[in-house]
PDB file of the backbone (N, CA, C, O) and the ligand in Angstrom, with CONECT records:
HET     ZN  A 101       1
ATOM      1  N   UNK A   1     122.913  96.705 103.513  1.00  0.00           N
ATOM      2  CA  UNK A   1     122.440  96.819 102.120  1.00  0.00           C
ATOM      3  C   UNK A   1     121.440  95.720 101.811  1.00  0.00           C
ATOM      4  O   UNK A   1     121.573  94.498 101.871  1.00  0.00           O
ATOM      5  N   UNK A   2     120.559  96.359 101.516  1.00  0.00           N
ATOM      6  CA  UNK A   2     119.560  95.212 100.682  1.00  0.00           C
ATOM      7  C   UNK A   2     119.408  94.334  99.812  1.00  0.00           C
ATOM      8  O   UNK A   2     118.718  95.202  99.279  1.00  0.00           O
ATOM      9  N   UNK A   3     119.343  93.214  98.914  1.00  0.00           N
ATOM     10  CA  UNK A   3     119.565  93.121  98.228  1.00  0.00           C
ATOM     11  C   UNK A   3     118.779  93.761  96.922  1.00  0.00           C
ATOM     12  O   UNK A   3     117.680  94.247  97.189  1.00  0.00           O
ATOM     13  N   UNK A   4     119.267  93.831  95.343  1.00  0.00           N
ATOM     14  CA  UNK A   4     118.441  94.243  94.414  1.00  0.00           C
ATOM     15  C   UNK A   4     116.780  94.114  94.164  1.00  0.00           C
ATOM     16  O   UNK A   4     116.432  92.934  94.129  1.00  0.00           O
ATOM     17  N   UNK A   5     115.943  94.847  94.026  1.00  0.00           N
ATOM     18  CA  UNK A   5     114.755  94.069  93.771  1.00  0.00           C
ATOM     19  C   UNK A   5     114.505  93.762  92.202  1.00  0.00           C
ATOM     20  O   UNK A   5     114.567  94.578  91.282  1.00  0.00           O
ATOM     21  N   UNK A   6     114.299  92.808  92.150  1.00  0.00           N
ATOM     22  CA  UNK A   6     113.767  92.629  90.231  1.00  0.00           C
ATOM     23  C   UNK A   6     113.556  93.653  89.581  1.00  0.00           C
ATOM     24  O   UNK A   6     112.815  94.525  90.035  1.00  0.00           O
ATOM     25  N   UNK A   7     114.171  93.773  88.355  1.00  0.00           N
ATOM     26  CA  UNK A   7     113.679  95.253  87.835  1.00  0.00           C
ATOM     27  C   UNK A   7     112.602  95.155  87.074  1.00  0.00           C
ATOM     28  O   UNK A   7     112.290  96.178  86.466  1.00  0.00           O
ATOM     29  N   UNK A   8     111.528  93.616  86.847  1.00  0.00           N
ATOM     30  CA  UNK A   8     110.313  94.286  86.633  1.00  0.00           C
ATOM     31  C   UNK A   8     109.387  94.562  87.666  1.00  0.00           C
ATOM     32  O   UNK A   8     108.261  94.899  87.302  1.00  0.00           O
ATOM     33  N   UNK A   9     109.722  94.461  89.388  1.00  0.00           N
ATOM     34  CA  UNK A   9     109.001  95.173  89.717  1.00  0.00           C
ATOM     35  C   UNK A   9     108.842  96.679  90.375  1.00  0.00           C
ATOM     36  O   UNK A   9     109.699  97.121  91.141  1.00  0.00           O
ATOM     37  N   UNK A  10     108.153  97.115  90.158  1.00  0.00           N
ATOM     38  CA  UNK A  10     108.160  98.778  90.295  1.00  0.00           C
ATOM     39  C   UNK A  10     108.114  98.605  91.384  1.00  0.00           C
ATOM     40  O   UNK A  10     107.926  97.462  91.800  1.00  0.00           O
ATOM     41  N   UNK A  11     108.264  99.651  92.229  1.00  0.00           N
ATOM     42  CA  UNK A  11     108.576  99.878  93.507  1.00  0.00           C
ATOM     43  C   UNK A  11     106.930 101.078  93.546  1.00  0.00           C
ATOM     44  O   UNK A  11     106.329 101.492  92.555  1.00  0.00           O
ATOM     45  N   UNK A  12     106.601 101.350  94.991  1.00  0.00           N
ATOM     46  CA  UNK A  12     105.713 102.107  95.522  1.00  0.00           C
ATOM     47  C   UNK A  12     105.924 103.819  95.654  1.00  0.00           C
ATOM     48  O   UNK A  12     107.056 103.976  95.195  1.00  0.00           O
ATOM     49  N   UNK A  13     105.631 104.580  95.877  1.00  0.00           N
ATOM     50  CA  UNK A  13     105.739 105.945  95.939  1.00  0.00           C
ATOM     51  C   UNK A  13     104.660 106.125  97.600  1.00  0.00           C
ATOM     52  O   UNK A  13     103.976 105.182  97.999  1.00  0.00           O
ATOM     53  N   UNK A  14     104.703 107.011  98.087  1.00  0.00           N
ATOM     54  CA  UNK A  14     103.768 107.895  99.093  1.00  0.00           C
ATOM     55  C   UNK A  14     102.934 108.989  98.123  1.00  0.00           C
ATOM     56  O   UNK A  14     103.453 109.549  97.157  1.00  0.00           O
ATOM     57  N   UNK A  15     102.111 109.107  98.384  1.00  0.00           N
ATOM     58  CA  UNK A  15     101.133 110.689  97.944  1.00  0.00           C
ATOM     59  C   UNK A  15     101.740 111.806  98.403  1.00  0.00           C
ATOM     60  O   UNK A  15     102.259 111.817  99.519  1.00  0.00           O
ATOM     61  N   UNK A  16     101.744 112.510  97.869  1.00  0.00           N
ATOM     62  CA  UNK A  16     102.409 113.993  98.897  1.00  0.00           C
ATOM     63  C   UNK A  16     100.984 114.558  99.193  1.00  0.00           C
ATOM     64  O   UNK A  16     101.164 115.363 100.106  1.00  0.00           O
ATOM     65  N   UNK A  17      99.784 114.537  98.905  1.00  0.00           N
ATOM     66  CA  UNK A  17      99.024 114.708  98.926  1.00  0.00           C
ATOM     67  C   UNK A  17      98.168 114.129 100.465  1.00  0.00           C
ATOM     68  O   UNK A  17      97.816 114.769 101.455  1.00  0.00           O
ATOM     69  N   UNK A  18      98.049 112.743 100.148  1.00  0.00           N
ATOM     70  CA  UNK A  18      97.248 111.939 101.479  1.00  0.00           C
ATOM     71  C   UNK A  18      98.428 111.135 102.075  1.00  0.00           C
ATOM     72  O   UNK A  18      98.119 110.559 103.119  1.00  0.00           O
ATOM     73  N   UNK A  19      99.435 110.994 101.752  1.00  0.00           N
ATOM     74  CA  UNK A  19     100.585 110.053 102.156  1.00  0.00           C
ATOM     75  C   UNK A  19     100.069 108.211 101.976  1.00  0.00           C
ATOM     76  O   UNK A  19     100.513 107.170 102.461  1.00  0.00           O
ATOM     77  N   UNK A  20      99.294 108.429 101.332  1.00  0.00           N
ATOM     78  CA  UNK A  20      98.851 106.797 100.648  1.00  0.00           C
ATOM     79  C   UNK A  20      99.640 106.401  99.691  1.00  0.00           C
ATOM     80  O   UNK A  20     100.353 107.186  99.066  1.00  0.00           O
ATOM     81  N   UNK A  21      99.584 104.795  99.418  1.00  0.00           N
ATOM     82  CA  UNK A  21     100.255 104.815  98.377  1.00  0.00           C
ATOM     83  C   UNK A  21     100.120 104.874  97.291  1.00  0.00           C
ATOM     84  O   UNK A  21      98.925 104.881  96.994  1.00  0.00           O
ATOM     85  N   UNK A  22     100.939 104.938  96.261  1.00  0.00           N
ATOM     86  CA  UNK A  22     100.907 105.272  94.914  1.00  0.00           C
ATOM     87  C   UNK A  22     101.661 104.008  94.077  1.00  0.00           C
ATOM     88  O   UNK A  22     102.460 103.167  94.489  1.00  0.00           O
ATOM     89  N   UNK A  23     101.087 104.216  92.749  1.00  0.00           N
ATOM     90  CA  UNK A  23     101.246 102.840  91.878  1.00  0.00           C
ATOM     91  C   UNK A  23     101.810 103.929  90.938  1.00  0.00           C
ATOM     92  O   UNK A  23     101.227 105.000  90.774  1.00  0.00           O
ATOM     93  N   UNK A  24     103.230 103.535  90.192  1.00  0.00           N
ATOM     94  CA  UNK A  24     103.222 103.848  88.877  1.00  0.00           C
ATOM     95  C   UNK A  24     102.393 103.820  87.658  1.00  0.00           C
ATOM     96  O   UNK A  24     102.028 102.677  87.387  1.00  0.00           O
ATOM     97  N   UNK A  25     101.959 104.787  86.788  1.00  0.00           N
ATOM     98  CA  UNK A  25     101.391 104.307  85.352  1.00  0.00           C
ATOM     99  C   UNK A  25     102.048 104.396  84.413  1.00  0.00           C
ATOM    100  O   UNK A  25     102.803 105.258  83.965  1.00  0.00           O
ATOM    101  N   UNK A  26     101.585 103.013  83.978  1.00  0.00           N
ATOM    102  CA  UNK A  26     102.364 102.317  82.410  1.00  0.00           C
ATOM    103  C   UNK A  26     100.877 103.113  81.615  1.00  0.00           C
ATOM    104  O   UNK A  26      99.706 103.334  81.924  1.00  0.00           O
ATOM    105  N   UNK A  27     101.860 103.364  80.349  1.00  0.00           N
ATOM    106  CA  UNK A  27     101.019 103.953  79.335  1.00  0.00           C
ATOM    107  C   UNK A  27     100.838 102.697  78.274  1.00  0.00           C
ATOM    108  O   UNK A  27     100.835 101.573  78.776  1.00  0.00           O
ATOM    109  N   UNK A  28     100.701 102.800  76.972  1.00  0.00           N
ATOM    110  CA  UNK A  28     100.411 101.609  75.864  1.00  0.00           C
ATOM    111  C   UNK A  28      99.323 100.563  76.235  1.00  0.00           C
ATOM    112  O   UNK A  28      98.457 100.501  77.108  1.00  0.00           O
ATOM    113  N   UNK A  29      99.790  99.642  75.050  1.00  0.00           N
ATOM    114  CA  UNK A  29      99.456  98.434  75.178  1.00  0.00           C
ATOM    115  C   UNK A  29      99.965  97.495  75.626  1.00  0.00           C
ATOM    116  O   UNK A  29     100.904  97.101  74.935  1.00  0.00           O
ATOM    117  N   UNK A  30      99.739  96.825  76.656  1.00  0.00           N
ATOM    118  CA  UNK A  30     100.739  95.872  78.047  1.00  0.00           C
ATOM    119  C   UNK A  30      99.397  94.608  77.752  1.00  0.00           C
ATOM    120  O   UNK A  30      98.236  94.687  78.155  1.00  0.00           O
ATOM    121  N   UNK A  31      99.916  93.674  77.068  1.00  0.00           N
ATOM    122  CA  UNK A  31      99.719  92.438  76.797  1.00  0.00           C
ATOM    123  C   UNK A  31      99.415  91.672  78.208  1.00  0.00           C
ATOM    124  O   UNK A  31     100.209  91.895  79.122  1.00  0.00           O
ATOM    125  N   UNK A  32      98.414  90.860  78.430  1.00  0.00           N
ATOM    126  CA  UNK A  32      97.888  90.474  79.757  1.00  0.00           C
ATOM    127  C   UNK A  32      99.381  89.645  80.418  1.00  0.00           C
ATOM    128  O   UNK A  32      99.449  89.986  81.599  1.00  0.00           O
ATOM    129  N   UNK A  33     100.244  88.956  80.163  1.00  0.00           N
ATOM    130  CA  UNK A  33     101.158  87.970  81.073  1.00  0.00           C
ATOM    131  C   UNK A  33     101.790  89.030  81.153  1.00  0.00           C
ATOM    132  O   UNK A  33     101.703  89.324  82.345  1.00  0.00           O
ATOM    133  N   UNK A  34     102.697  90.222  80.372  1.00  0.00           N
ATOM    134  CA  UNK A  34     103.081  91.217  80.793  1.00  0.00           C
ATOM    135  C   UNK A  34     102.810  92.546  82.084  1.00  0.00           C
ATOM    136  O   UNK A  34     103.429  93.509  82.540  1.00  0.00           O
ATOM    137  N   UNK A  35     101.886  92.065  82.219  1.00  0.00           N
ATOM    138  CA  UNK A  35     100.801  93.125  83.279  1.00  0.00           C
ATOM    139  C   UNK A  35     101.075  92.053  84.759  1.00  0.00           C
ATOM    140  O   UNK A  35     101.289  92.435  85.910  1.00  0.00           O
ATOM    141  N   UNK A  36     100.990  90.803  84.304  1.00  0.00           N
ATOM    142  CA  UNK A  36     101.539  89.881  85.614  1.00  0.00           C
ATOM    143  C   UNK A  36     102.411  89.845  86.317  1.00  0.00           C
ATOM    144  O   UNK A  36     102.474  89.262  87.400  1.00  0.00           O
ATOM    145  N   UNK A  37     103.683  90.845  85.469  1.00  0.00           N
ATOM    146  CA  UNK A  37     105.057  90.935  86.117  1.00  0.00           C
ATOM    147  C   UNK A  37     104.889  92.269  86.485  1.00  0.00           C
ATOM    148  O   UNK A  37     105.959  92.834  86.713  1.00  0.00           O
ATOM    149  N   UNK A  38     103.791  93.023  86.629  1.00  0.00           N
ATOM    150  CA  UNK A  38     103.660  94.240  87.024  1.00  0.00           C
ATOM    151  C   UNK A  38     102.779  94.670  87.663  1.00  0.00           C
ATOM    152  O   UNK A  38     101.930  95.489  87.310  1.00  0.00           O
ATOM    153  N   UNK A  39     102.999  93.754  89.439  1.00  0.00           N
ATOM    154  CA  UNK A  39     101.978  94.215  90.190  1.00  0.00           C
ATOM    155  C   UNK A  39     102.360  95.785  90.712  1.00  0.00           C
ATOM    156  O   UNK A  39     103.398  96.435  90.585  1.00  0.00           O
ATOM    157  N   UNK A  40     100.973  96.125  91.398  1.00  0.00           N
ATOM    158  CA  UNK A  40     100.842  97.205  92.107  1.00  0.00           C
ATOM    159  C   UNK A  40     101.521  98.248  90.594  1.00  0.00           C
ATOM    160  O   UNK A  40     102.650  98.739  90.572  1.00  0.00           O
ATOM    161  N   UNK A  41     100.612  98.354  89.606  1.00  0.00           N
ATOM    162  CA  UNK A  41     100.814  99.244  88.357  1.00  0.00           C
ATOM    163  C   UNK A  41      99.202  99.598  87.752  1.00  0.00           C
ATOM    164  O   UNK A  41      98.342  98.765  87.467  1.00  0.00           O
ATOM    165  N   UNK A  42      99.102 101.010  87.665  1.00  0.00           N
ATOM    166  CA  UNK A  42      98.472 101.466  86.712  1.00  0.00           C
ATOM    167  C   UNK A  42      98.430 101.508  85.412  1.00  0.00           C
ATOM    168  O   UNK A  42      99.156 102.253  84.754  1.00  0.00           O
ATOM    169  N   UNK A  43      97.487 100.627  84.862  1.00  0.00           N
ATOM    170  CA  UNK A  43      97.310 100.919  83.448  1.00  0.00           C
ATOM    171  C   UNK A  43      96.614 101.643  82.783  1.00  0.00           C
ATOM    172  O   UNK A  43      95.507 101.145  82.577  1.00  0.00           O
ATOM    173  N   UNK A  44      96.781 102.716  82.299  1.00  0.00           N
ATOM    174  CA  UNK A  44      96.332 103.581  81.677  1.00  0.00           C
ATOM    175  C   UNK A  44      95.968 103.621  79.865  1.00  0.00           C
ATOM    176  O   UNK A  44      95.355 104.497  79.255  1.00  0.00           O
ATOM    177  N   UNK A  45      96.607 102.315  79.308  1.00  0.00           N
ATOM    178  CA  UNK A  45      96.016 102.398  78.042  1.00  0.00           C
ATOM    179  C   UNK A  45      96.685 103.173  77.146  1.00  0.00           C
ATOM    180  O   UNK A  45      97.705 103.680  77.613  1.00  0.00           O
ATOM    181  N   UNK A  46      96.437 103.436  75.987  1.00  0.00           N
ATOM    182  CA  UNK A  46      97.301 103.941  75.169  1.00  0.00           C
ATOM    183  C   UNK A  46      96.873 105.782  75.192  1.00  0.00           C
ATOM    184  O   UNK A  46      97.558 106.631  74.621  1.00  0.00           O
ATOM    185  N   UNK A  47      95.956 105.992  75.766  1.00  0.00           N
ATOM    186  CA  UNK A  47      96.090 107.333  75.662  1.00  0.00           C
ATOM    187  C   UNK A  47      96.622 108.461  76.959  1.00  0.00           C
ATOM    188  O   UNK A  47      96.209 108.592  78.111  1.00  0.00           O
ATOM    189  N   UNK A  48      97.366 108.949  76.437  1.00  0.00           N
ATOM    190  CA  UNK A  48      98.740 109.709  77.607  1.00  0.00           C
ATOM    191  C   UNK A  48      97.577 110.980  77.672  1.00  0.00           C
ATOM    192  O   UNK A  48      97.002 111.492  76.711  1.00  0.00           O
ATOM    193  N   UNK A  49      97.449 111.266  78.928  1.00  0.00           N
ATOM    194  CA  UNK A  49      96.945 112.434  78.626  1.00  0.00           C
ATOM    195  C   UNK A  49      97.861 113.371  79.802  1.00  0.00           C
ATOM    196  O   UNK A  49      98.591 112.926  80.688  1.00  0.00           O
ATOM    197  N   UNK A  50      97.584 114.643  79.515  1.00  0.00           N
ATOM    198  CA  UNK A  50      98.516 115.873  79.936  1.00  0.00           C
ATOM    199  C   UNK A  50      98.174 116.547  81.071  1.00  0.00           C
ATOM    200  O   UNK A  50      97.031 116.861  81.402  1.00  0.00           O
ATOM    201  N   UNK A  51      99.185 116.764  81.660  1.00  0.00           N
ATOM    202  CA  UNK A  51      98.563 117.740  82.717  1.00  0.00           C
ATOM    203  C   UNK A  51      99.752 118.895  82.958  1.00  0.00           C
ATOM    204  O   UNK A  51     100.904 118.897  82.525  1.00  0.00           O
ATOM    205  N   UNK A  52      99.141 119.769  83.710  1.00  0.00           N
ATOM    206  CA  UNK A  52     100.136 121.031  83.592  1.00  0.00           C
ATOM    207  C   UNK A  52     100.315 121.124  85.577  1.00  0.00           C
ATOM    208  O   UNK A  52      99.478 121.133  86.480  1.00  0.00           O
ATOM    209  N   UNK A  53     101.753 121.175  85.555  1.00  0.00           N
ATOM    210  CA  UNK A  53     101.817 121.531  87.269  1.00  0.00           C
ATOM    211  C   UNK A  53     102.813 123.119  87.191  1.00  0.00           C
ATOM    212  O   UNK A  53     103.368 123.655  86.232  1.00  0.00           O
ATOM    213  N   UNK A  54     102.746 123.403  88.218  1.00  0.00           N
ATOM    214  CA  UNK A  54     104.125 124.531  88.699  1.00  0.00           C
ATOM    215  C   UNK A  54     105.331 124.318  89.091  1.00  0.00           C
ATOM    216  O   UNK A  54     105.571 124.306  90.298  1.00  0.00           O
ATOM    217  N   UNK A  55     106.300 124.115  88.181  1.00  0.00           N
ATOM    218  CA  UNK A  55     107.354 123.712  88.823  1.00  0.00           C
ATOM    219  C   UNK A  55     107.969 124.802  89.751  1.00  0.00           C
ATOM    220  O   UNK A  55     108.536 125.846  89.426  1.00  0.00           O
ATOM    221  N   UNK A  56     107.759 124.385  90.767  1.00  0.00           N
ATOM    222  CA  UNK A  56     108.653 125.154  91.783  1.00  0.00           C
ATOM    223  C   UNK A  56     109.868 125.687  91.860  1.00  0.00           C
ATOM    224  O   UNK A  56     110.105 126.753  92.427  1.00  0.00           O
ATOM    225  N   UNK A  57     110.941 124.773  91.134  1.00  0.00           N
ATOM    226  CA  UNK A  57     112.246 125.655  91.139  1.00  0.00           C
ATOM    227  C   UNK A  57     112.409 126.808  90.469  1.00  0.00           C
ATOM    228  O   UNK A  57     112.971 127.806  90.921  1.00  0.00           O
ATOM    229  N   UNK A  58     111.638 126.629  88.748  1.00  0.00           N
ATOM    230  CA  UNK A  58     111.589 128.071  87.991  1.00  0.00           C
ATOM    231  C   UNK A  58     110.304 128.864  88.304  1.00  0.00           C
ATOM    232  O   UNK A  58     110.376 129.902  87.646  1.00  0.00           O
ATOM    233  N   UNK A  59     109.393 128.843  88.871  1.00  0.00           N
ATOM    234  CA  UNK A  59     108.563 129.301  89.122  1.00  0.00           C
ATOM    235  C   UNK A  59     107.384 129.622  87.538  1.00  0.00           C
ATOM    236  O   UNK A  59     106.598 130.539  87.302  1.00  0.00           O
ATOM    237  N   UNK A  60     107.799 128.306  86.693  1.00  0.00           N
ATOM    238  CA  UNK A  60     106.850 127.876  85.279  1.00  0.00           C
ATOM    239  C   UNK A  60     105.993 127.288  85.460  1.00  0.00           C
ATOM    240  O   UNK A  60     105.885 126.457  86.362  1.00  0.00           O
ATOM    241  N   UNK A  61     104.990 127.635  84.470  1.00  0.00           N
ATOM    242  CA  UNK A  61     104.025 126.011  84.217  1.00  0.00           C
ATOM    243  C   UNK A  61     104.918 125.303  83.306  1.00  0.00           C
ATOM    244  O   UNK A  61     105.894 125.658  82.645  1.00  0.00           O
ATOM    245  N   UNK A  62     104.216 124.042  83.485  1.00  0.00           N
ATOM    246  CA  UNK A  62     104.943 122.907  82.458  1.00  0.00           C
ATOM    247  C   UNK A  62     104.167 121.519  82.143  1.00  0.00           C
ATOM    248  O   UNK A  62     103.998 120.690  83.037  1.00  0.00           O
ATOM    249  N   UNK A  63     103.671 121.298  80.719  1.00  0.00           N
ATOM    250  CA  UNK A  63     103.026 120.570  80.367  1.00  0.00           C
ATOM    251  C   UNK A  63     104.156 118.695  81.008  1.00  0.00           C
ATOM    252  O   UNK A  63     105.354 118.488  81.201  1.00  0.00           O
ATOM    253  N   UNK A  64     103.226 118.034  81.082  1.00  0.00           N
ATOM    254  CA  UNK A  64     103.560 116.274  81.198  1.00  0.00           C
ATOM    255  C   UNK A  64     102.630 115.381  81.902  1.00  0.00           C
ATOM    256  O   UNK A  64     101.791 115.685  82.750  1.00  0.00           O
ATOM    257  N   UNK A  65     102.974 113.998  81.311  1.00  0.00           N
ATOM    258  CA  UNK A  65     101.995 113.228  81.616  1.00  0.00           C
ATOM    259  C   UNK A  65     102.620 112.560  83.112  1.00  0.00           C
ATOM    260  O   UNK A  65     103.802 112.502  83.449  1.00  0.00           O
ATOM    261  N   UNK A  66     101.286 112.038  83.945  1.00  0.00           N
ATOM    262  CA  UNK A  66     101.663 111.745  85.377  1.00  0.00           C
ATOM    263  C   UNK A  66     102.450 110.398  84.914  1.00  0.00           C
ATOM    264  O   UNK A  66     102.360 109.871  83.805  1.00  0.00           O
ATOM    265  N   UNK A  67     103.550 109.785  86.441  1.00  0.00           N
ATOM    266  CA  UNK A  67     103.935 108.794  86.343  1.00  0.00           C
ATOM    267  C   UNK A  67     103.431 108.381  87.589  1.00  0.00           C
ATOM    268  O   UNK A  67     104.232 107.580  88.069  1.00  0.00           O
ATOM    269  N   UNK A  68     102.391 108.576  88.391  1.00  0.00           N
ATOM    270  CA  UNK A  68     102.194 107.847  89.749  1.00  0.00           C
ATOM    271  C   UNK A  68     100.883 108.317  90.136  1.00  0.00           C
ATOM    272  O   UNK A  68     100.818 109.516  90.407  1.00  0.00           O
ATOM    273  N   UNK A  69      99.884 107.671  90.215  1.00  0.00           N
ATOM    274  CA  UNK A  69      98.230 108.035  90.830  1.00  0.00           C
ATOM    275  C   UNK A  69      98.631 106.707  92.113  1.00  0.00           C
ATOM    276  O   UNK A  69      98.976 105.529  92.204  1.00  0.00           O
ATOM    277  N   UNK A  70      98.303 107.861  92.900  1.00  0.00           N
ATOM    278  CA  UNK A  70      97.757 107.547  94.543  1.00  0.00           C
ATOM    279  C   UNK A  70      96.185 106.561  94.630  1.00  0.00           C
ATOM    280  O   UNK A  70      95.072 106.660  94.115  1.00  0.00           O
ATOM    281  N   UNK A  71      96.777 105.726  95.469  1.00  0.00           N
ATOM    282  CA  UNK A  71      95.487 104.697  95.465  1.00  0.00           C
ATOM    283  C   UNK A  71      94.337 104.831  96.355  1.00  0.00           C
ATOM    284  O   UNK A  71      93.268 104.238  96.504  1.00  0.00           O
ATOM    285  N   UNK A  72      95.060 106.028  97.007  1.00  0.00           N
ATOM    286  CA  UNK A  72      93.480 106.275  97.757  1.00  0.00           C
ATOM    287  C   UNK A  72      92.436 106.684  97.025  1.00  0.00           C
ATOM    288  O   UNK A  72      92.555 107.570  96.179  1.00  0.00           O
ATOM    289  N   UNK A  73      91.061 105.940  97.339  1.00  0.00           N
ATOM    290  CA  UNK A  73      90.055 106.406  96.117  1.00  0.00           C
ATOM    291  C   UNK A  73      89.103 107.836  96.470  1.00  0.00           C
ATOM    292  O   UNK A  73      88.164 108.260  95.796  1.00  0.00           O
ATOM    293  N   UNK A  74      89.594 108.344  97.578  1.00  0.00           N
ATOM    294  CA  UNK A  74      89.070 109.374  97.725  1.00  0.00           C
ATOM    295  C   UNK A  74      90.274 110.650  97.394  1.00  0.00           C
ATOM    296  O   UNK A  74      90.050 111.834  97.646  1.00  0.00           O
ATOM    297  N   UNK A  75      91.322 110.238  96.902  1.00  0.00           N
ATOM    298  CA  UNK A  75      92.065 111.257  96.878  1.00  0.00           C
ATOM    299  C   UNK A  75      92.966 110.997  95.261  1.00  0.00           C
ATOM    300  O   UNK A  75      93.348 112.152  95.073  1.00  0.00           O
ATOM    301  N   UNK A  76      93.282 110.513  94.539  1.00  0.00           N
ATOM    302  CA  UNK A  76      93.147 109.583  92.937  1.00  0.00           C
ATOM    303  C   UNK A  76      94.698 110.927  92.434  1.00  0.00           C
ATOM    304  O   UNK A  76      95.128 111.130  91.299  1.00  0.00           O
ATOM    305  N   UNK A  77      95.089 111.477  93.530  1.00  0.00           N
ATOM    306  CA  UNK A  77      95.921 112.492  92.972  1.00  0.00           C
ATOM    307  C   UNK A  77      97.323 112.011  91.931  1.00  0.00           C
ATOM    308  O   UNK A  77      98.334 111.329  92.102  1.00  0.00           O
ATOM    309  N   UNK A  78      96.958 112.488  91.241  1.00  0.00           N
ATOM    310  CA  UNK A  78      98.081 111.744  90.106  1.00  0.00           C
ATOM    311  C   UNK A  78      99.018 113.250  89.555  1.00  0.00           C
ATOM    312  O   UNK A  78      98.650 114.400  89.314  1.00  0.00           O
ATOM    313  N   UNK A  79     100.572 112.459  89.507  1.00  0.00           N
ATOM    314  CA  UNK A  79     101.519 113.576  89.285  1.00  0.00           C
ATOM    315  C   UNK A  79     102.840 112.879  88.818  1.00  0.00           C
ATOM    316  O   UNK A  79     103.025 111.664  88.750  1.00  0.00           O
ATOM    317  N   UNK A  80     103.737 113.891  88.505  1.00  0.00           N
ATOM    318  CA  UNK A  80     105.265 113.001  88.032  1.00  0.00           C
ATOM    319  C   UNK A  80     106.009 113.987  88.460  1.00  0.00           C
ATOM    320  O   UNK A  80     107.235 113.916  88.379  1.00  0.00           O
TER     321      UNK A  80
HETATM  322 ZN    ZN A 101      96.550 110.746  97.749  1.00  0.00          ZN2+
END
């Protein structure tokens, strides 16, 4: 067993896309020393914007905002 990691820092994701990694995005306003305890994070600012995927299990669309853009800059695929 590992030990805990800090819970302000976010942990990494893979792309399902390019298998690169991925940064969580924080939405709002994140005050600069606050953003310090949050490496490897996307800031996105206060405006959430939407995206629609297919959820696979019901076979729906479904509106929501991403929680993870992939850092490859040729591939920027963002999803939740
Ligand atoms: Zn990617």
């Amino acid at each position: 067993m590992k030990p805990l990691q800090k819970a302000k820092v976010p942990r990494t994701r893979k792309c399902p896309v390019c298998e690169s990694e991925s940064w969580r995005i924080a939405y709002g306003m994140i005050l600069p020393d606050a953003r310090e305890l949050m490496p490897k994070t996307v800031f996105a600012g206060c405006c959430v914007f939407m995206d629609e995927r297919l959820n696979l299990a019901t076979g729906e669309r479904e509106l929501g905002s991403p929680d993870w853009e992939c850092q490859n800059a040729e591939c920027r695929h963002q999803w939740w």
